[in-house]
N, C-alpha and C positions, 0 to 999 in steps of 0.2 A: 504494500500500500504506500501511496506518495506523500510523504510529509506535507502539511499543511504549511503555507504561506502565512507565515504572521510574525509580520513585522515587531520585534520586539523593541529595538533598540533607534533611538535616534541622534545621527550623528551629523555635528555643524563641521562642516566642510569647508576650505577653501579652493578652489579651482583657479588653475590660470583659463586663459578664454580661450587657448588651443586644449587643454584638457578637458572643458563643458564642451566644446564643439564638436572632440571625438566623444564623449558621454553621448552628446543626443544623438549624431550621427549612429552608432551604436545601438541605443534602444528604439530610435526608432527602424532600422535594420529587422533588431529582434524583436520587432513588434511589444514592447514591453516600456514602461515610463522608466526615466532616470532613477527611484529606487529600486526599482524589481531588477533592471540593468546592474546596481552597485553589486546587492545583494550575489546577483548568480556569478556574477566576477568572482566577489568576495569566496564561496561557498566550494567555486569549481577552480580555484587559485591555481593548485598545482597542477592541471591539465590543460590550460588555456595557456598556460605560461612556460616558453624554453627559458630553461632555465641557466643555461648561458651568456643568450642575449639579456635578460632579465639583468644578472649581476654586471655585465657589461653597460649596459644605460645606466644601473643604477649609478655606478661610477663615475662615469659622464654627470648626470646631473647633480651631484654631489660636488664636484668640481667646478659648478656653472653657477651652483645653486645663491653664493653671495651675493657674486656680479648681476644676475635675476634680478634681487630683492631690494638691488637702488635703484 
């Protein structure tokens, strides 16, 4: 039987306007609004995600991420 949907937890997010763009682009893709989107990212993490390139960007942006925030 398939786990019921119920959103438990609400979380205040910041987004840059290139990461809301790929969000909506995204859900609305999968047919689904920007929390049901977080949520199945969030849940199916390790499957959606190479985990090479993953630690590789993470890098990248960690490295970027000062100069970003002036």
């Amino acid at each position: 039987m398939a786990e019921r949907f119920k959103p438990t937890r609400r979380v205040n997010m910041a987004l840059t306007e290139r990461a809301y763009r790929n969000l909506r682009k995204f859900s609305a893709e999968a047919g689904l609004d920007e929390g049901e989107a977080i949520s199945f990212l969030f849940e199916n993490f390790n499957s959606v995600m190479d985990e090479d390139n993953l630690t590789h960007r993470l890098r990248i942006f960690n490295a970027e991420l000062e100069e970003r925030k002036r």
